[in-house]
Structure formats: C-alpha cells, structure tokens
ZAKE-864688 format. One line per 2 residues: their letters; for each residue x, y, z of C-alpha. Coordinates in pm, 1 decimal, always signed. Example, Ala and Ser with C-alpha at 12.3 -4.5 7.8 and 13.67 -1.06 7.14 Angstrom:
as> +1230.0 -450.0 +780.0  +1367.0 -106.0 +714.0
//
This chain:
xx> +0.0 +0.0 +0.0  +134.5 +343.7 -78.2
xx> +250.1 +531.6 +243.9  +14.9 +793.3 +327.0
xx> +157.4 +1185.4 +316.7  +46.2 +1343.8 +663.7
xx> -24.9 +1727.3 +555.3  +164.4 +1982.0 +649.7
xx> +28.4 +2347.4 +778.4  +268.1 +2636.4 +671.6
xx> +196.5 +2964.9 +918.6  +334.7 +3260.8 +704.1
xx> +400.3 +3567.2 +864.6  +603.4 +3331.4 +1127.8
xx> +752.6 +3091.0 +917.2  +607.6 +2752.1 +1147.2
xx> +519.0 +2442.9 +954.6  +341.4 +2173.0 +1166.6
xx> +252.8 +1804.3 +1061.7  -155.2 +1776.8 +1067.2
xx> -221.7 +1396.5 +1128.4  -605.1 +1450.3 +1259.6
xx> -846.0 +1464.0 +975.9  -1090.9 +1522.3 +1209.0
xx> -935.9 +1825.1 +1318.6  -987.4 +2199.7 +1182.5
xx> -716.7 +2405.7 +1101.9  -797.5 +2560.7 +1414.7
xx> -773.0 +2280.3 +1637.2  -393.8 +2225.5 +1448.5
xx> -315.7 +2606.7 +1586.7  -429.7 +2489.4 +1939.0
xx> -286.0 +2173.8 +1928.8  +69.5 +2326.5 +1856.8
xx> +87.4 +2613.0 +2083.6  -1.6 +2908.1 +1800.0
xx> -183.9 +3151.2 +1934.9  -453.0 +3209.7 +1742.9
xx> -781.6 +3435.7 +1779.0  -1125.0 +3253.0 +1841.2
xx> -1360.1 +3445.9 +2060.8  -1624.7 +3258.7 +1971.0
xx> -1459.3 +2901.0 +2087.3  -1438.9 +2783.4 +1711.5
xx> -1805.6 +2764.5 +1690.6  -1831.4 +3021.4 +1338.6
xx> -2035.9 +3291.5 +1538.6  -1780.7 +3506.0 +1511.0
xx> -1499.3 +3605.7 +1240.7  -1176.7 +3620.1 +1438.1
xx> -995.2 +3334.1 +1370.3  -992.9 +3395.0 +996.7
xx> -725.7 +3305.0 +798.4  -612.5 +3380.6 +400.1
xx> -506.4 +3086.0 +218.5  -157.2 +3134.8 +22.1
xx> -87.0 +2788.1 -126.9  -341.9 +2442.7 -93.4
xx> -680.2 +2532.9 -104.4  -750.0 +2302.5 -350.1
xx> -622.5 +2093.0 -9.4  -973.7 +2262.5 +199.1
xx> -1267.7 +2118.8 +232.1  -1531.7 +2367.4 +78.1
xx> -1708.7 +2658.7 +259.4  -1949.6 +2538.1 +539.4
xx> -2281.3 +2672.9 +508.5  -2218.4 +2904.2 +798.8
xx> -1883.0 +3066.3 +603.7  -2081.4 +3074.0 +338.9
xx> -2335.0 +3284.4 +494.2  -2063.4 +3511.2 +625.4
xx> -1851.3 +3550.5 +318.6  -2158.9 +3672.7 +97.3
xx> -2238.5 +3921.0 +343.8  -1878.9 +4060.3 +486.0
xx> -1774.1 +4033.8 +75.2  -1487.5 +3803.9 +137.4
xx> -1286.4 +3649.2 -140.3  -1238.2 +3280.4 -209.4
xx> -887.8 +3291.0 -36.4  -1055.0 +3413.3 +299.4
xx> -1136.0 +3095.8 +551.6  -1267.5 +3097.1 +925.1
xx> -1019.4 +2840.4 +1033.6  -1253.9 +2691.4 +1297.4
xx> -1467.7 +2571.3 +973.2  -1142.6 +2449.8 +734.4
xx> -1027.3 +2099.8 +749.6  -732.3 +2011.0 +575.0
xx> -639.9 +1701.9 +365.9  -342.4 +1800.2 +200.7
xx> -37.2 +2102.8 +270.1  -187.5 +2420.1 +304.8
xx> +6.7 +2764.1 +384.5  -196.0 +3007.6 +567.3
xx> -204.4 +3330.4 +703.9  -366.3 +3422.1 +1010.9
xx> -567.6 +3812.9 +977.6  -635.5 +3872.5 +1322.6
xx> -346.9 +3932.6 +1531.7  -411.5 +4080.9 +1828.7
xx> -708.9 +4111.5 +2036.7  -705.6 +4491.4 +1951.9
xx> -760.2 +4450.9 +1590.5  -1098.0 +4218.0 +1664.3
xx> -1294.3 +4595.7 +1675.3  -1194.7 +4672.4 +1330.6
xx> -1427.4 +4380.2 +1221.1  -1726.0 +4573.3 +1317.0
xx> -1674.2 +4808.1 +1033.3  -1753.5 +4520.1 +764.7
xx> -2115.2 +4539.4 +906.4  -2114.2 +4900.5 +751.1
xx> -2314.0 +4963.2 +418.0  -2114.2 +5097.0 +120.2
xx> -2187.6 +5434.6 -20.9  -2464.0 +5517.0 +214.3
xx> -2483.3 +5607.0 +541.8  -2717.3 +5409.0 +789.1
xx> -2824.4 +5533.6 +1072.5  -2716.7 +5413.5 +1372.2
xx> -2763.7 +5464.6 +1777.8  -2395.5 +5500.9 +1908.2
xx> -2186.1 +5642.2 +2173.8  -1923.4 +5934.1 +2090.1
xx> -1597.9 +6011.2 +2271.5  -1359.4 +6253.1 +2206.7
xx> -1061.6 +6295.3 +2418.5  -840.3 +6605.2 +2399.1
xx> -470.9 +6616.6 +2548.2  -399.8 +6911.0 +2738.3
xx> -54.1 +7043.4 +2827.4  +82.9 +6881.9 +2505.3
xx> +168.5 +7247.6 +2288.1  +410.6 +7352.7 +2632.4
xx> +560.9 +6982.7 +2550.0  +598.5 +7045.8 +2165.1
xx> +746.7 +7362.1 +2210.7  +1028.8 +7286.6 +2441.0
xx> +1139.9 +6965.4 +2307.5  +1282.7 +6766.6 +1978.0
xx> +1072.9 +6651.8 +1695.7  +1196.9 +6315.7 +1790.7
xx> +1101.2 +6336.7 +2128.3  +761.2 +6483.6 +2067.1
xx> +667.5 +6182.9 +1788.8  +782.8 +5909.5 +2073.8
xx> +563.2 +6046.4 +2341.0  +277.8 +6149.3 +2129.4
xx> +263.1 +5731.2 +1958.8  +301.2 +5646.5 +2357.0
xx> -32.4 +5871.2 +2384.0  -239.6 +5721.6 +2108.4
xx> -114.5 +5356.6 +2214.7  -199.7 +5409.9 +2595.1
xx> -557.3 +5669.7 +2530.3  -644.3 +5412.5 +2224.4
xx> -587.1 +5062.6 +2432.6  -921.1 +5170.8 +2664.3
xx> -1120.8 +5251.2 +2362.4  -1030.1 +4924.6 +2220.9
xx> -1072.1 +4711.9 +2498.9  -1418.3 +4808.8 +2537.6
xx> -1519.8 +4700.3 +2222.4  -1500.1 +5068.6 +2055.5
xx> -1391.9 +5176.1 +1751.3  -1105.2 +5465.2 +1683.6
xx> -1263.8 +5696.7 +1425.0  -979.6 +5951.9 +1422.4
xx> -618.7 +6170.0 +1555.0  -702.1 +6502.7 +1477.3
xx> -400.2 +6669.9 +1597.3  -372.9 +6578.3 +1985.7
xx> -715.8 +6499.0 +1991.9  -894.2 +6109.2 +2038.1
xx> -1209.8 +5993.3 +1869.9  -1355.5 +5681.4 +2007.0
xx> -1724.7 +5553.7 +1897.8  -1879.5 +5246.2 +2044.1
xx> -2193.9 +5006.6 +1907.3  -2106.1 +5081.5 +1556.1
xx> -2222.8 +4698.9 +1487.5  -2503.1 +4719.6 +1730.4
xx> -2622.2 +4632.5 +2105.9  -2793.1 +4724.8 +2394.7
xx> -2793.7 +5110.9 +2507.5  -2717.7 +4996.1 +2855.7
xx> -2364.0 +4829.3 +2760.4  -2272.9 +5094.3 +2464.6
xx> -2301.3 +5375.4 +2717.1  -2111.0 +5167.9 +3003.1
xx> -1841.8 +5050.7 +2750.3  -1792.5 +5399.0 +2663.4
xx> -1813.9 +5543.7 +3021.2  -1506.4 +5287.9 +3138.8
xx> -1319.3 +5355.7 +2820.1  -1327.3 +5745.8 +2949.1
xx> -1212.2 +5611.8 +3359.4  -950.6 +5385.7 +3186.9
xx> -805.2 +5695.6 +2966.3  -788.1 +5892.3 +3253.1
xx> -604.6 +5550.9 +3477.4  -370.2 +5549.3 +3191.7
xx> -251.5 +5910.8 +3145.0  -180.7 +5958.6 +3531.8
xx> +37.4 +5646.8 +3486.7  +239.9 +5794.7 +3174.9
xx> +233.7 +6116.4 +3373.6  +423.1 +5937.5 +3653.8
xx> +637.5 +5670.1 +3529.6  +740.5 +5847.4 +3153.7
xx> +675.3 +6191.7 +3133.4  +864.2 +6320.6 +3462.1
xx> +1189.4 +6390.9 +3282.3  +997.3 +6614.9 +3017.3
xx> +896.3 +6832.3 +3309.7  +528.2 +6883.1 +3161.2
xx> +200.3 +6716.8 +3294.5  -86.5 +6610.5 +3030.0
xx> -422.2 +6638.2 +3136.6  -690.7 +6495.0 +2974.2
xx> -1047.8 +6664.8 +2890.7  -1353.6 +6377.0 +2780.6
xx> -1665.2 +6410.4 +2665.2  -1911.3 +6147.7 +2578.7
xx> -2277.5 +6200.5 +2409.3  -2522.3 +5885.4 +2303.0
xx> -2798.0 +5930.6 +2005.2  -2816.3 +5869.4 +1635.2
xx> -2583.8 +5900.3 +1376.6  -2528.6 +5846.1 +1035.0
xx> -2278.5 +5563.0 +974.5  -2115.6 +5429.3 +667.9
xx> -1823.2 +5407.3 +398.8  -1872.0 +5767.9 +227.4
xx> -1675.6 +5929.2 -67.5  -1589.1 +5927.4 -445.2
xx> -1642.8 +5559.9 -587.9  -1260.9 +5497.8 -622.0
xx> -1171.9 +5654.7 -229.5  -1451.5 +5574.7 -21.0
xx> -1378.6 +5602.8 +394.8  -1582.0 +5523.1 +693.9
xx> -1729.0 +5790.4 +822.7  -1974.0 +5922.5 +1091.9
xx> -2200.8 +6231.2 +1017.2  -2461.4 +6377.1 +1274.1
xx> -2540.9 +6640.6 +1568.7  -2452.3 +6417.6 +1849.0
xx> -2081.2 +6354.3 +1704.7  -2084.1 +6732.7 +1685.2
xx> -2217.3 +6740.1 +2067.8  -1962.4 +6513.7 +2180.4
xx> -1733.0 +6732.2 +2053.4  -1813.3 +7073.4 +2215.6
xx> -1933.7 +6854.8 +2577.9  -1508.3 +6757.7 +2596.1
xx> -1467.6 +7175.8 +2542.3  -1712.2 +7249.2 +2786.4
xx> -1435.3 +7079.4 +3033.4  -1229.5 +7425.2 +3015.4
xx> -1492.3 +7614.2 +3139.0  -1644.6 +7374.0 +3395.6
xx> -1278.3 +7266.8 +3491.0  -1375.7 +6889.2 +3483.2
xx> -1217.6 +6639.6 +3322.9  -1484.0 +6414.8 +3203.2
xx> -1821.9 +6515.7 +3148.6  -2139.7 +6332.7 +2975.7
xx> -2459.6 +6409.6 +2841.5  -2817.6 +6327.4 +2986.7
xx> -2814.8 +6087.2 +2755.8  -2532.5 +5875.3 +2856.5
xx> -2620.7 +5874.0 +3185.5  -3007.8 +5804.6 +3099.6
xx> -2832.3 +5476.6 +2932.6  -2613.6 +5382.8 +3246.1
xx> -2779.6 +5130.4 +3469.4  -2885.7 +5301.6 +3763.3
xx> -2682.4 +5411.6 +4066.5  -2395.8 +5257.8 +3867.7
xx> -2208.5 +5598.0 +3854.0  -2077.1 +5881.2 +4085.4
xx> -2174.2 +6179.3 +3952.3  -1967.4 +6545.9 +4063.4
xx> -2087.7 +6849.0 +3930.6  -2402.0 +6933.7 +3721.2
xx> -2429.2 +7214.8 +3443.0  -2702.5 +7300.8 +3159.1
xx> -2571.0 +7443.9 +2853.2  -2690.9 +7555.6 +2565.6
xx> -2459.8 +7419.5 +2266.5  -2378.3 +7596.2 +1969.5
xx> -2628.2 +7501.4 +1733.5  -2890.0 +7419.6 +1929.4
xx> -3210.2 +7577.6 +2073.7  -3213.3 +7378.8 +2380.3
xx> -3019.9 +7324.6 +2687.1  -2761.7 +7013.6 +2731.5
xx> -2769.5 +6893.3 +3077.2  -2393.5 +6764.5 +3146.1
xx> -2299.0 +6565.6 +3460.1  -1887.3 +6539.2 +3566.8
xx> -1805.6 +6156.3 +3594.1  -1614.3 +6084.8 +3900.0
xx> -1590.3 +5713.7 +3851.5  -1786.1 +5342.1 +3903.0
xx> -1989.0 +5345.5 +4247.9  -1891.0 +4992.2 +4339.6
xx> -1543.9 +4810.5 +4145.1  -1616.7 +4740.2 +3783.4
xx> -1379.9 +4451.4 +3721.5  -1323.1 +4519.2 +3358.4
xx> -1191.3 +4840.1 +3411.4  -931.9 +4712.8 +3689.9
xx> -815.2 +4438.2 +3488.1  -786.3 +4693.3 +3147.2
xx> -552.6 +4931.6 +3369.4  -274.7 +4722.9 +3466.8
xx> -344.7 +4495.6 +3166.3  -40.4 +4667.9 +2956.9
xx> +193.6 +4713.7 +3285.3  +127.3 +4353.9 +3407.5
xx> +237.9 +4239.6 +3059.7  +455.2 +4475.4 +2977.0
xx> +802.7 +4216.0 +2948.3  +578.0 +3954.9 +2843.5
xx> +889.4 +3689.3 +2871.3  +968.0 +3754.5 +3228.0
xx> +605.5 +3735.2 +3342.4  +550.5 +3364.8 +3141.3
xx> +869.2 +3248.5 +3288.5  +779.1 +3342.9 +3638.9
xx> +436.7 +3174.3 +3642.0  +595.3 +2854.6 +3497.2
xx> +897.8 +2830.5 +3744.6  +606.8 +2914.5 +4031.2
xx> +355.1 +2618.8 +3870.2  +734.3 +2333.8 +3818.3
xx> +789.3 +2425.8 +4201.9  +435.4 +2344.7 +4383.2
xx> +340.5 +2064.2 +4100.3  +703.7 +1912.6 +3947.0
xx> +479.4 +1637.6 +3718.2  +325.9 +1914.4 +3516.8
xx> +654.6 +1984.3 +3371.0  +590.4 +1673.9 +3146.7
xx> +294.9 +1790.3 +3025.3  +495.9 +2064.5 +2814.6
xx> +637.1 +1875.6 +2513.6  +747.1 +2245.9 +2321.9
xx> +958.0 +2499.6 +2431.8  +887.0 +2707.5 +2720.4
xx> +918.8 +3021.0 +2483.5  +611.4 +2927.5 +2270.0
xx> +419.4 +2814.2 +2561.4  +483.2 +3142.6 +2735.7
xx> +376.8 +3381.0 +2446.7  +35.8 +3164.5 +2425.6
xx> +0.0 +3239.8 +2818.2  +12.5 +3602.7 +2765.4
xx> -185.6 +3610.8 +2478.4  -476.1 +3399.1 +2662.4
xx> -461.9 +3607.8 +2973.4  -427.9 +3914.5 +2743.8
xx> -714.0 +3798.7 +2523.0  -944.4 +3714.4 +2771.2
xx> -949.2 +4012.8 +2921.9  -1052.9 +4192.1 +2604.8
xx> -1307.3 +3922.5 +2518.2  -1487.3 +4057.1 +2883.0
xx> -1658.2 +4350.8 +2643.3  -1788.8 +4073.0 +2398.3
xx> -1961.2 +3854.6 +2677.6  -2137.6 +3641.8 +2404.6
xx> -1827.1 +3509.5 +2302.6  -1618.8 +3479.0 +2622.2
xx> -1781.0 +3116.5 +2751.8  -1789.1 +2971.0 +2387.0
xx> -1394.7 +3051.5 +2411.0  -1376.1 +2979.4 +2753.8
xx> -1533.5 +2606.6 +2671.5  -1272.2 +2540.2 +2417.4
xx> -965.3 +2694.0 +2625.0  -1107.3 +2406.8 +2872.5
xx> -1113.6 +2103.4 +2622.6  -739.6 +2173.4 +2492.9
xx> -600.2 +2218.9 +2805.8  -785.1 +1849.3 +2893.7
xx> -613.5 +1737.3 +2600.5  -318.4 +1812.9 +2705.0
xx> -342.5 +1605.5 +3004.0  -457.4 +1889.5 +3252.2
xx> -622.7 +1766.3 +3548.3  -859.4 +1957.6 +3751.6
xx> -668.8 +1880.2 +4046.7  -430.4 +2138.1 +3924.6
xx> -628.9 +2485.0 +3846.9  -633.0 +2563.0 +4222.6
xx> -262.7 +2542.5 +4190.7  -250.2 +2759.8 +3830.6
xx> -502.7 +3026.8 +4038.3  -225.3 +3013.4 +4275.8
xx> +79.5 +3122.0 +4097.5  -111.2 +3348.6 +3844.2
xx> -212.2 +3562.7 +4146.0  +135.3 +3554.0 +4290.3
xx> +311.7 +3623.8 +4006.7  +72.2 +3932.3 +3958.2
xx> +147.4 +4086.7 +4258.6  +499.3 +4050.0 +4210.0
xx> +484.3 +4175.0 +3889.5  +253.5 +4491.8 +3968.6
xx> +476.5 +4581.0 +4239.9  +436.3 +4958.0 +4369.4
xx> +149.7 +4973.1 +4058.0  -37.6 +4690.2 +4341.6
xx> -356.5 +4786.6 +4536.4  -569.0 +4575.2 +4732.0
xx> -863.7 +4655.3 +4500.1  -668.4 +4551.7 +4189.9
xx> -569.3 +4203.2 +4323.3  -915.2 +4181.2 +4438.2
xx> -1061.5 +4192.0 +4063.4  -760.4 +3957.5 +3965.7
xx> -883.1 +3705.2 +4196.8  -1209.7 +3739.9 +4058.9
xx> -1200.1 +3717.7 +3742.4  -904.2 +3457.1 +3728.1
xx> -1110.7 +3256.6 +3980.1  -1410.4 +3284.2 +3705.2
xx> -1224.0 +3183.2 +3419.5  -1046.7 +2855.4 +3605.4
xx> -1381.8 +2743.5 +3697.4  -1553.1 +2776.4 +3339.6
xx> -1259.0 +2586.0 +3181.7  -1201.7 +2306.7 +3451.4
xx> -1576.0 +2196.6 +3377.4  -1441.7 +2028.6 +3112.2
x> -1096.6 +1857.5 +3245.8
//
C-alpha cells in the first residue's frame, strides 16, 4: 500500500510548519494543538470572524465553505482565499495566514457590518478625548522626542477605547475619537463601555504622567466628553476613495461637551443621555451644568463623571493589563517556574519549548481580558480553552494550583502599581475563568 503523506500546515508571517495527522481536526484545532496563538472568541463555533485566515498555497487541499462561512462571506464580501479556520479541514499542505493578530484589531471587524456608499443610521456612543498640556511639551522639546511620546499617547488613550469594544474613528491633531456600538447592542452596555473607556483613559494618562513623562517636566491632562444618540454611519466618498465615516449632531455634541471641560474645569463630562443609558446608581456623579450648545435651541444637561460606584472589574483588569504584561517573557517564565515548584509532574505535560508556551499564556490572559466587552463570546472561548487544556493532560486537580501562581506572580509583577482593590478583581475574574474551563478537564 502506498505510504500515506500526513499534511503539512505552513503559518506565514512566522515561518512555522506543523505536521496535521487529525483529519478530524480543523485548522484551528492544528493552531491549538501546537501552541499558535490564534484568535477565536467565539470558541471555534463560526459565530464570530476572528480566527480567519487567508489561504496562500493548498486550497485546492480545503474542504469547501461550510454553510455558515458561506453565509458570512456573501455578506462581509470576502474572497475565495478568505477561511474561518474553525470551519477548514485540511487534507493536504496548506500555507496560511492568520488576519487577526491581536485582540485589539478584533474591533476593526465591526466596520464590515457598515453599508457601502450610504450612510445608515445608527444609535452610538461618541468620545472625544483632547490632550492638554501637550503644545508647552511640543514647544520645548525635539521633533523626535515629541513623535515618541505622542505614539506612547495614542497607544496608551487608544488601548481603553479598544478594549471596550469601541472603535477609533480619528487623531485630529492631539485629539482622540472613540465611537462604540457601531455593529449594534444594547444602550445599557454601549453607554457603560464607553463610560469605562473614558475612567480607563484617565487611569492610563496619570500612569504615563508618573512613570514616563517626569523627565519632560510637563504634565498632560486629559479633557472627555461622551454624548449617546443617532448618527449616520457608513463608507462615504468618491467611488474609487470611499472612507468610513460618521455624520450627525450628536458627534458634533460630543465634541463641544469635551470643550465644555475648560470652562467647567472637569475632566470628564457626559450628556443626559449617557447617563439616561447607564444602569442606575452605577455611577458617581460630581458636578451638574445646563448648557446651551452651539447650534442648538435647547439646553444640554452635562454631569462630571467621578468614577464606578462599586469596582467594575473590567476596568481594573484593562488598567494594569499593559503594565502587568509589559516584558511579556519575564512574566511567562515566572508563572511557569512558580507552577514546576508546587506541582514538578506538570513539567511533562509541556512537550514544546517554554518560549512558545509562554507567548500563548500572555496572549490567553491578554485575550481574555478583552473578550470581557464581547460577553457572548467569552464562555464559547472559555469552553474550548477548557477542552485543549484536557487534552493536554490537565487535570482539575491542578487549576487551584494555576489560580495560585497566576495571582502571585501578579502581585509580584505589579509591584508599587499593586492595590488591594486591583488584586481583588484579579482574583475574581481569574477565579471565574479557572472554573468555566475546569468543567471540562
């Protein structure tokens, strides 16, 4: 009998080919099995479109388009190369690329959902964010200097937007626009994503302030402003150049609310209809004002947000998500040592090296904390995290011990950044996500 040729998955982009003996396996389940990280909010069940993948060479080697991609590629206009990789089964070499990458870039998917030269109208939530003090800063230091803090700005004002399952419409200048249920969703969780996006801006430019701006001598302060009604949303332009756009009084609204910070001397303030959205007594509210905004006949009643009345777990976990993880090598490798010392027999459990494994730790812990704004998908993934790690020969008997040593290697890691509070929501939510996936050891 002929011998038969076990396929073999290329991964451009990191240049990793893997043998695929499983026919029974998706190309998803071959990321998994090999310690790729790879994007699948959903749990691999084609709800969503994260783990999506672009076929370079074999897909004469893929089994055709389920009926679910098929239903997706019509309507997000995919091409024939474009494959959710929890729906592809291979049965001969393949080379793929994954198009998701980060956690980050999973908000960018909403705009597919947009209609193409028309607008649609839409009921969102605006934020624009405006960095004050940064002119003194330009003026009194290099062009060099200037770009590296000003990227450091968009990276740490644009991670809260992002992690709350907003969108970044646009810089302009030293300015931030966020906008958030561009795809859709309840009022309730479009105005509260949008309301911890503004507390975690504000978490994350005291932070720069103290650990990276001190030795440019300046301060940035921030001023917010958030409104919620309908706008027109859509890709807009000539035929050949069309860009997504949003077009309406309450982006406008948003806009003058974050001016109306100068003269109220706030630094976040939202409209009545934000806080008409919020869940009640979720919020502290500061001071009131009614103004009447340029443009408009009526008066805006504006409330100064002074934060969440009880702990909102999200938003602790988002603020010391990026300095937790921010020498992603040294955090893995402390966990791991930690984990070989109180259980030695997991050790043989890891049959790749310890650098692979600990870039897939980071990106889970990393990844499920950004999945917590798109609660539909986070116990699909969950599941699935649960049913690899069985397969790997996890027991249940040892999750108390991986709680354990992720919450000491947490607080050793957030060092002076470590509050009671903060270890607190660690413990929570770390405690939540070892249950969900030890159902299924």
């Amino acid at each position: 009998m002929p011998e038969v040729k076990i396929p073999i998955i290329t991964y451009t982009g990191i240049n990793q080919q893997v043998e695929h003996d499983d026919p029974d396996a998706t190309l998803l389940d071959c990321s998994i099995s090999n310690q790729i990280p790879h994007i699948h909010e959903c749990g691999g069940n084609g709800l969503c479109t994260t783990c999506r993948i672009r076929v370079m060479e074999g897909h004469h080697n893929l089994n055709p388009r389920t009926v679910k991609e098929q239903e997706i590629a019509r309507a997000r206009k995919w091409d024939p190369s474009i494959r959710l990789a929890c729906q592809s089964y291979a049965k001969g070499d393949v080379s793929i690329q994954r198009l998701v990458w980060t956690s980050s870039e999973i908000n960018k998917l909403q705009l597919e959902t947009l209609p193409e030269g028309t607008a649609e109208e839409r009921a969102i939530a605006i934020l624009f964010c405006d960095i004050r003090g940064f002119t003194k800063m330009t003026s009194e230091n290099s062009s060099f200097d200037v770009a590296h803090i000003l990227n450091r700005f968009y990276t740490v004002l644009g991670d809260p937007i992002l992690a709350n399952n907003g969108i970044i419409y646009q810089y302009v200048g030293d300015e931030i626009i966020g906008l958030f249920g561009v795809s859709g969703g309840m009022r309730d969780k479009t105005s509260k994503d949008a309301v911890r996006a503004a507390l975690g801006m504000q978490y994350a430019i005291e932070r720069l302030n103290h650990l990276e701006l001190e030795a440019f001598d300046v301060k940035i302060k921030l001023g917010i402003g958030i409104n919620f009604g309908k706008a027109y949303i859509g890709h807009l332009g000539h035929p050949k150049h069309k860009q997504f756009a949003v077009v309406g009084d309450p982006v406008n609204t948003a806009s003058r609310i974050q001016s109306y910070n100068k003269i109220a001397e706030t630094s976040i303030l939202i409209s009545d209809s934000v806080l008409k959205g919020m869940p009640e007594n979720t919020i502290e509210i500061g001071k009131k004002f009614s103004s009447q905004m340029a443009g408009h006949e009526h008066q805006t009643k504006l409330y100064e947000l002074k934060g969440f009345k009880e702990m909102d777990i999200q938003l602790e976990l988002q603020r010391s998500l990026d300095y937790l993880l921010r020498n992603e090598e040294d955090f893995a490798n402390k966990f791991y040592t930690r984990v070989f010392e109180k259980s030695p027999e997991v050790r043989t459990l890891f049959k790749n090296n310890m650098t692979s494994q600990g870039k897939l730790l980071t990106h889970m812990l990393g990844g499920t904390v950004y999945s917590m704004s798109r609660p539909e998908h986070l116990t699909l993934g969950l599941k699935l995290l649960g049913e690899s790690h069985a397969r790997y020969g996890v027991l249940e008997a040892h999750y108390p011990i991986v709680l354990s040593c992720l919450l000491e290697t947490i607080k050793e890691e957030l060092g002076d950044y470590y509050s009671g509070q903060l270890i607190i929501a660690w413990e929570k939510a770390l405690t939540m996500i070892t249950t969900e996936m030890k159902k299924y050891a």
